[in-house]
N, CA, C and O atoms as CSV, one atom per row, in Angstrom:
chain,resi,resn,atom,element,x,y,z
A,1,UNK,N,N,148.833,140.766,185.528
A,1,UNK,CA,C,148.330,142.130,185.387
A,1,UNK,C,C,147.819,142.628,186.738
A,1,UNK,O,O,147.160,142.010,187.575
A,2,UNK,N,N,148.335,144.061,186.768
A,2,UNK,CA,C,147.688,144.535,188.310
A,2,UNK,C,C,146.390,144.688,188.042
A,2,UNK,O,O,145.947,144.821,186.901
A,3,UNK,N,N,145.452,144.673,189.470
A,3,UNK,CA,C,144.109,145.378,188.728
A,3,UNK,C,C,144.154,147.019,188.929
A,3,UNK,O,O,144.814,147.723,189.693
A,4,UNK,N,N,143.113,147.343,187.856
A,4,UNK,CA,C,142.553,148.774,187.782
A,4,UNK,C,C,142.246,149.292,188.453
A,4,UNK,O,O,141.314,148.814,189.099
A,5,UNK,N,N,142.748,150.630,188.838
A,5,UNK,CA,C,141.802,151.088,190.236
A,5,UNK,C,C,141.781,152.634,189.372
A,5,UNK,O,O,142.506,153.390,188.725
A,6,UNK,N,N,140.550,152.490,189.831
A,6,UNK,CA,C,139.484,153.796,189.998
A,6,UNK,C,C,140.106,155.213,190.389
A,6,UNK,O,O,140.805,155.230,191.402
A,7,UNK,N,N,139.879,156.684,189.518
A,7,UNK,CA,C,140.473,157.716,189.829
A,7,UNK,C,C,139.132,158.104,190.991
A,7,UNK,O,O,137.930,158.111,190.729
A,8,UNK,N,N,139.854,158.436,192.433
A,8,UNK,CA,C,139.170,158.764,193.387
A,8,UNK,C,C,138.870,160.010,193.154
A,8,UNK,O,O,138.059,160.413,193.988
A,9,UNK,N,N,139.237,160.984,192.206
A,9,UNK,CA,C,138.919,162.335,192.083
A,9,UNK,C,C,137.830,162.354,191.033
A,9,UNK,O,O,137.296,163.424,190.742
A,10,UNK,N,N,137.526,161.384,190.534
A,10,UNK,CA,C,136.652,161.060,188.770
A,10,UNK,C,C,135.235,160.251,189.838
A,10,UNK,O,O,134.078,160.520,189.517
A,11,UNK,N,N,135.511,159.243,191.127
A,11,UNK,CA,C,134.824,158.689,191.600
A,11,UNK,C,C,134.196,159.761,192.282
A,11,UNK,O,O,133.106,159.939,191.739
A,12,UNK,N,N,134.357,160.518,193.166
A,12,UNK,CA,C,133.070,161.847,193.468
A,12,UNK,C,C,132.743,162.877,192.952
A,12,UNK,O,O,132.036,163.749,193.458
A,13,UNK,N,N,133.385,162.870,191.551
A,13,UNK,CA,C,132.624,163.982,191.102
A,13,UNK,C,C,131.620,163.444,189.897
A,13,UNK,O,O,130.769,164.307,189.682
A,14,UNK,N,N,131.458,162.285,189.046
A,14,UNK,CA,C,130.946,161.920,188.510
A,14,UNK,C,C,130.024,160.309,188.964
A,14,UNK,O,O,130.417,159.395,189.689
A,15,UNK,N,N,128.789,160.442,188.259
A,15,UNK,CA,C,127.929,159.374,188.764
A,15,UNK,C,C,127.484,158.665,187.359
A,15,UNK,O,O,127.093,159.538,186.584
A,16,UNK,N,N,127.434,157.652,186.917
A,16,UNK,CA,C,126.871,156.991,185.783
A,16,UNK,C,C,125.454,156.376,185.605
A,16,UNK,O,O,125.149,155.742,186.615
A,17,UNK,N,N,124.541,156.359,184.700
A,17,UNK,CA,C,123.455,156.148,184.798
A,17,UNK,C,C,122.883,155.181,183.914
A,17,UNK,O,O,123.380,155.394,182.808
A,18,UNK,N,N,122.288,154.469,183.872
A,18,UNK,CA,C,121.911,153.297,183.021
A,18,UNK,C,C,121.912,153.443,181.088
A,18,UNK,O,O,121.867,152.609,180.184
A,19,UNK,N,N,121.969,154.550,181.122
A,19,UNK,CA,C,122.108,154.537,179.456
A,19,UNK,C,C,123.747,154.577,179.187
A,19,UNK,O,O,124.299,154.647,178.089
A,20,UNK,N,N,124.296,154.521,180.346
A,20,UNK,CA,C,126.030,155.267,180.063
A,20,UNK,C,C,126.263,156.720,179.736
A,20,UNK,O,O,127.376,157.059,179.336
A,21,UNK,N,N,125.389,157.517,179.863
A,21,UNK,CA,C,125.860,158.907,179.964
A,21,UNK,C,C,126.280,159.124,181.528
A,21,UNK,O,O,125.830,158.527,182.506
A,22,UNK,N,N,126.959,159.825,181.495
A,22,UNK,CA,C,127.506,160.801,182.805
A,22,UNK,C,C,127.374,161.764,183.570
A,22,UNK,O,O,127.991,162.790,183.284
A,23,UNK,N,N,126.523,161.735,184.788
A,23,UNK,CA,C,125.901,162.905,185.057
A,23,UNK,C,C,126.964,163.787,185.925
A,23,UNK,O,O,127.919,163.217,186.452
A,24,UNK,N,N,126.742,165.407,186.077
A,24,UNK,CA,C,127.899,165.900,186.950
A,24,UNK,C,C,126.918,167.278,187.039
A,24,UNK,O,O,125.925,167.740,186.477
A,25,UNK,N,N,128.179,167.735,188.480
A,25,UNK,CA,C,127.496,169.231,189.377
A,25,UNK,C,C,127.903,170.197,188.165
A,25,UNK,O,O,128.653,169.767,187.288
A,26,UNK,N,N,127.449,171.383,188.125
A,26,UNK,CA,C,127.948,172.141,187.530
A,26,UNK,C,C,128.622,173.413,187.930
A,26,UNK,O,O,128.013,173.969,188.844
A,27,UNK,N,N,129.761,174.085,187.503
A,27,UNK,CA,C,130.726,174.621,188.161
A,27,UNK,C,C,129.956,175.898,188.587
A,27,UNK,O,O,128.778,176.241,188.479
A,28,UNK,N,N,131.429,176.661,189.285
A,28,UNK,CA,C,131.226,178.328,189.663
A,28,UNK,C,C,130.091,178.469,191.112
A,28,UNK,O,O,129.535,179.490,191.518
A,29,UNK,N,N,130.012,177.097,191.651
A,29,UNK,CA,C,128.835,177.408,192.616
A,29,UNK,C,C,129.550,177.067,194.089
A,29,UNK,O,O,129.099,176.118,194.732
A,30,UNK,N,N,130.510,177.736,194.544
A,30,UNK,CA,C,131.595,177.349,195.390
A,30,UNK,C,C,131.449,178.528,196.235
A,30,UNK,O,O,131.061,178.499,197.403
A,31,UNK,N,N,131.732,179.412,195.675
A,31,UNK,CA,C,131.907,180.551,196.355
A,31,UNK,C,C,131.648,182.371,195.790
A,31,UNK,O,O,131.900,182.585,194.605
A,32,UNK,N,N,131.317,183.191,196.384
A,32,UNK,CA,C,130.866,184.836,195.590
A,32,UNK,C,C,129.706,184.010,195.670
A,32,UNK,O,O,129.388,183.878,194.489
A,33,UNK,N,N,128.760,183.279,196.467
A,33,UNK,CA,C,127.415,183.444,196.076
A,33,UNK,C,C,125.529,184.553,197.052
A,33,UNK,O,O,124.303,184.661,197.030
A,34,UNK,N,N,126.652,184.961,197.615
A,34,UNK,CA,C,125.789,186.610,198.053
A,34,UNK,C,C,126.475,187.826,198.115
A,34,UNK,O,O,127.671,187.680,198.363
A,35,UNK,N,N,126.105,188.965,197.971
A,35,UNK,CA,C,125.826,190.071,197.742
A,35,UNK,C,C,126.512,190.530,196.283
A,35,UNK,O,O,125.631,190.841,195.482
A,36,UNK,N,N,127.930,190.655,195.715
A,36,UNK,CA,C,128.537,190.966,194.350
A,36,UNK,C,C,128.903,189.661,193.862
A,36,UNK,O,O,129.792,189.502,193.026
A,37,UNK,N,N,128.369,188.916,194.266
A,37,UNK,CA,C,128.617,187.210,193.471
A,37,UNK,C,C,127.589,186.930,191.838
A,37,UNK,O,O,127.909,187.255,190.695
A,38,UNK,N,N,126.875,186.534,192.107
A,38,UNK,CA,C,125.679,186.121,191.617
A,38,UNK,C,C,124.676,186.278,191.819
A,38,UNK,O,O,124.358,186.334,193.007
A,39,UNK,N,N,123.728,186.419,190.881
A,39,UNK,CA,C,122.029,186.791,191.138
A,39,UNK,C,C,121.603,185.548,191.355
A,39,UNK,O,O,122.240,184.507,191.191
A,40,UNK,N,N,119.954,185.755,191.917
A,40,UNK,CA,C,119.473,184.505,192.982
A,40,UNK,C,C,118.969,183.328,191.324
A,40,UNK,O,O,119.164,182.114,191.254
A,41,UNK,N,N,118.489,183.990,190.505
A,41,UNK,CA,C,118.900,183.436,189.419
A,41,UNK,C,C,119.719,182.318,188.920
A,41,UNK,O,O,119.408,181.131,188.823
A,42,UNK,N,N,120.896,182.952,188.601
A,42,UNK,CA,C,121.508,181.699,188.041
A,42,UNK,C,C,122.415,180.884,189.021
A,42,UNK,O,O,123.085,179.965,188.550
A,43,UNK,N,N,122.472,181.160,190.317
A,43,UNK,CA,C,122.662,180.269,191.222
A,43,UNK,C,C,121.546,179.026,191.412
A,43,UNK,O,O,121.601,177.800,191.503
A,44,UNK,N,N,120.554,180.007,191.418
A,44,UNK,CA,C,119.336,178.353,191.327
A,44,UNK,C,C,119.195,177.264,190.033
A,44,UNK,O,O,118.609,176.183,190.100
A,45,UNK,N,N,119.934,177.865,188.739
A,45,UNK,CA,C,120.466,177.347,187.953
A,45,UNK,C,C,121.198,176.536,188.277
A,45,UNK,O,O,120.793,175.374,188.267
A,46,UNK,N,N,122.105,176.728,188.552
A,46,UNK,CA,C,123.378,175.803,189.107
A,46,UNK,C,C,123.485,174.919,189.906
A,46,UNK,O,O,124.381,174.128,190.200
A,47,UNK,N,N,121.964,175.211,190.424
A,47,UNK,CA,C,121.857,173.563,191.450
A,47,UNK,C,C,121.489,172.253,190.899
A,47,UNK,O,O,121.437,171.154,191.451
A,48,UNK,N,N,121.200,172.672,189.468
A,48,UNK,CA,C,120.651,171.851,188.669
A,48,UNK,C,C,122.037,170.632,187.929
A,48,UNK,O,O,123.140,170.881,187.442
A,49,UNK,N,N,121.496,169.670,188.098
A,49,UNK,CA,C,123.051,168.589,187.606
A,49,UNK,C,C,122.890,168.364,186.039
A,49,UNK,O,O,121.724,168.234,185.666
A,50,UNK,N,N,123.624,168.314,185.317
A,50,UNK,CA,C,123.843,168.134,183.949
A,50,UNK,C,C,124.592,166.997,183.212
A,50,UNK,O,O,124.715,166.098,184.043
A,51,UNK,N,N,125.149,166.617,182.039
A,51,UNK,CA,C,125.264,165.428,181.591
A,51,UNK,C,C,127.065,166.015,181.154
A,51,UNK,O,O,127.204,167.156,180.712
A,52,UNK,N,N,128.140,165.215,181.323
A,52,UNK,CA,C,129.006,165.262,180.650
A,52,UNK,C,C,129.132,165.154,179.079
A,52,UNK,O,O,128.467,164.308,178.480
A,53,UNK,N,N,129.926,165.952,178.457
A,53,UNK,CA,C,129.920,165.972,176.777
A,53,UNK,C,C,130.292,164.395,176.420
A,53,UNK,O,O,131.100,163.665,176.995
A,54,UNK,N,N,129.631,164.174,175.538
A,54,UNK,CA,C,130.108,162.726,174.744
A,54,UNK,C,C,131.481,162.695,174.475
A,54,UNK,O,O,132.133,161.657,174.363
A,55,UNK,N,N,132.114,164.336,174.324
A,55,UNK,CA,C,133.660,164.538,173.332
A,55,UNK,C,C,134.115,163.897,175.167
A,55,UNK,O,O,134.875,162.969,174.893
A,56,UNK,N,N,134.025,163.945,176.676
A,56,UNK,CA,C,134.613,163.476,177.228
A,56,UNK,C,C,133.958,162.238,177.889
A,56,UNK,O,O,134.227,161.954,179.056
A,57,UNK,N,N,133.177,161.569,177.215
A,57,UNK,CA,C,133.112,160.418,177.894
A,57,UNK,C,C,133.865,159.364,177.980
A,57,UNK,O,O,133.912,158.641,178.975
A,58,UNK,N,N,134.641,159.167,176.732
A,58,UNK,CA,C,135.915,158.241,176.742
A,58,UNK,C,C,136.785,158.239,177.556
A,58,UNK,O,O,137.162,157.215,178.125
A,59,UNK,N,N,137.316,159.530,177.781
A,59,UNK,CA,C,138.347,159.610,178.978
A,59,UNK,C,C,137.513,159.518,180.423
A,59,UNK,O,O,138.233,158.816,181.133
A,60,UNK,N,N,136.618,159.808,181.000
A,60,UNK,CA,C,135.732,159.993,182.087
A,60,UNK,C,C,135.677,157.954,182.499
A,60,UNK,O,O,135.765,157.341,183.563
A,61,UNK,N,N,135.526,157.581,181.318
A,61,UNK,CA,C,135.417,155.955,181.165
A,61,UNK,C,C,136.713,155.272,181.295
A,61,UNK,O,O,136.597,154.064,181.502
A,62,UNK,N,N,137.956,155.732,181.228
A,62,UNK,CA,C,138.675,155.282,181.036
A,62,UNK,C,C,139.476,155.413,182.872
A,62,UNK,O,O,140.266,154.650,183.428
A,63,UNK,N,N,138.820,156.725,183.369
A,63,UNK,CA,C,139.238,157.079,184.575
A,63,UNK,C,C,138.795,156.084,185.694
A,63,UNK,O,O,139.411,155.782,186.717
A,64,UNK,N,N,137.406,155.585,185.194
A,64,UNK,CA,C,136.689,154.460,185.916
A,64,UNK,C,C,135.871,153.594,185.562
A,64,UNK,O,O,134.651,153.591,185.400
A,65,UNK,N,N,137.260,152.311,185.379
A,65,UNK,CA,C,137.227,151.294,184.214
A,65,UNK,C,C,135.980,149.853,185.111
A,65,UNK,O,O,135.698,148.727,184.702
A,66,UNK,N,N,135.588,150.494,186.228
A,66,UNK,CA,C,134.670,149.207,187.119
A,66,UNK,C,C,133.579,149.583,186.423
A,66,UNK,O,O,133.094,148.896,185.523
A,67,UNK,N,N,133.099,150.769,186.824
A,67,UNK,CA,C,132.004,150.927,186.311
A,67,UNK,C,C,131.597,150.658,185.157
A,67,UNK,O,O,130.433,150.903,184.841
């Protein structure tokens, strides 16, 4: 059997944390973020990191089988 290797695109955008949930950035914070973009509001929202859905943790797990 070959070994498993790790999706390098799944490896920087997601981080795992001792309970096995999945933490991640949250989108739309790339670009439009002064003057007709977004209010100062929910951009400071968005700096905030959040948990991946349980409905994708299987696949997220499956992308990176070391961890």
């Amino acid at each position: 059997m070959p070994k498993l290797k790790t999706h390098t695109g799944a490896k920087k955008r997601f981080k795992f944390n001792k309970n096995g949930k999945i933490k991640r950035a949250k989108a739309y914070k790339s670009h439009l973020l002064n003057g007709h973009g977004k209010t100062t509001k929910r951009k400071r929202n968005l700096r905030h990191g959040t948990y991946a859905d349980k409905t994708n943790t299987g696949a997220l797990k499956l992308l990176m089988p070391g961890k």
